[in-house]
C-alpha positions, 0 to 999 in steps of 0.5 A, a space after each residue: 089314664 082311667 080304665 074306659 070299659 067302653 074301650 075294652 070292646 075296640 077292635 081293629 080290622 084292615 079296611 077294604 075297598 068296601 069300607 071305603 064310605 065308612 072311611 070317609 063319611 068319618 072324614 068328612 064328618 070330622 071335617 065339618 066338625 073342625 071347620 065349625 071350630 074355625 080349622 082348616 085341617 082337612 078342609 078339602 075332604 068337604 071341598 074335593 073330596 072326589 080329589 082326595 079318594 085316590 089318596 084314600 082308596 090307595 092306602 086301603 088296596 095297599 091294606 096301611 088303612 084300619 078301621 076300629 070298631 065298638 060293638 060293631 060301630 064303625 067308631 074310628 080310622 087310621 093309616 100308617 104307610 111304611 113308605 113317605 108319600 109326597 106330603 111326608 116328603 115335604 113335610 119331612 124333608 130330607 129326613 124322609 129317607 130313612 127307611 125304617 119310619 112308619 107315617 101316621 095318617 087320618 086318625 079319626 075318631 067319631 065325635 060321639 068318642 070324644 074324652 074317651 081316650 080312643 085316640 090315645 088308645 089308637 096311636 098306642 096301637 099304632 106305635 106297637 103296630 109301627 115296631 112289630 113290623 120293623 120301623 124304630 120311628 113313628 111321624 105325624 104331623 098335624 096343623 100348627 093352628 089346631 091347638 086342641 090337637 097339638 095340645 093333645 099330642 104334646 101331652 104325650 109326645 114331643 113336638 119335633 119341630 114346626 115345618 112350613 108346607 104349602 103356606 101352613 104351619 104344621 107341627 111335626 112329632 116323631 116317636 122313637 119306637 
């Protein structure tokens, strides 16, 4: 990947409560973004986003959701929970019980990024945050339908396996740390 110097000036803070708004106006803007391309991934931030807040606001307390940063713009979001929630359990299934796995959630990143390697850069940062703090995998999943975003994770991982979940396809990646 070419050098980005916008990129050089990313820099990631732990959210706190406080962060909350930031957090899901990313969301939901990403939301709206997906939903204009015909894509239900993350449809119920725009549909229940007061029902989805507790999912968001426990990982921030937690302290698993960080917040990257370009010259003080909040540019981008990611959670990694070191414990399987309900959705990983279903997701992952009996694999969920390893214990040394850490589960990616909610990358986003802010539109005005797109093609600048952002993402690419988050979940390099994630992989390393993953194994210094003692997991040798790292999961996510994301909808099978999203070709764009599957098309972007197999460029550099492998698809694991495609897992049924709640009536959708979703595509399952793992890397080994």
């Amino acid at each position: 990947m070419k050098s980005n110097p916008i990129l050089s000036n990313l820099e990631v803070r732990k959210a706190a409560l406080d962060d909350i708004n930031l957090v899901t106006s990313l969301l939901v803007k990403a939301a709206i973004w997906l939903k204009g391309k015909d894509l239900r991934q993350w449809d119920y931030y725009i549909e229940d986003l007061e029902g989805n807040l507790n999912e968001i606001m426990d990982s921030i307390k937690n302290g698993n959701t960080y917040i990257f940063y370009i010259d003080d713009r909040a540019v981008a979001s990611v959670t990694l929970e070191n414990k399987p929630n309900e959705w990983d359990i279903g997701i992952w299934g009996h694999e969920s019980e390893q214990d040394d796995v850490m589960y990616l959630h909610r990358l986003v990143t802010h539109r005005d990024y797109k093609g600048s390697g952002i993402g690419e850069k988050i979940l390099q940062w994630s992989e390393n945050y993953a194994k210094e703090n003692g997991s040798s995998l790292l999961r996510f999943d994301c909808l099978h339908s999203n070709k764009g975003l599957n098309t972007f994770y197999q460029s550099k991982y492998k698809l694991k396996d495609v897992a049924v979940h709640y009536g959708c396809q979703h595509s399952k990646y793992e890397i080994q740390l």
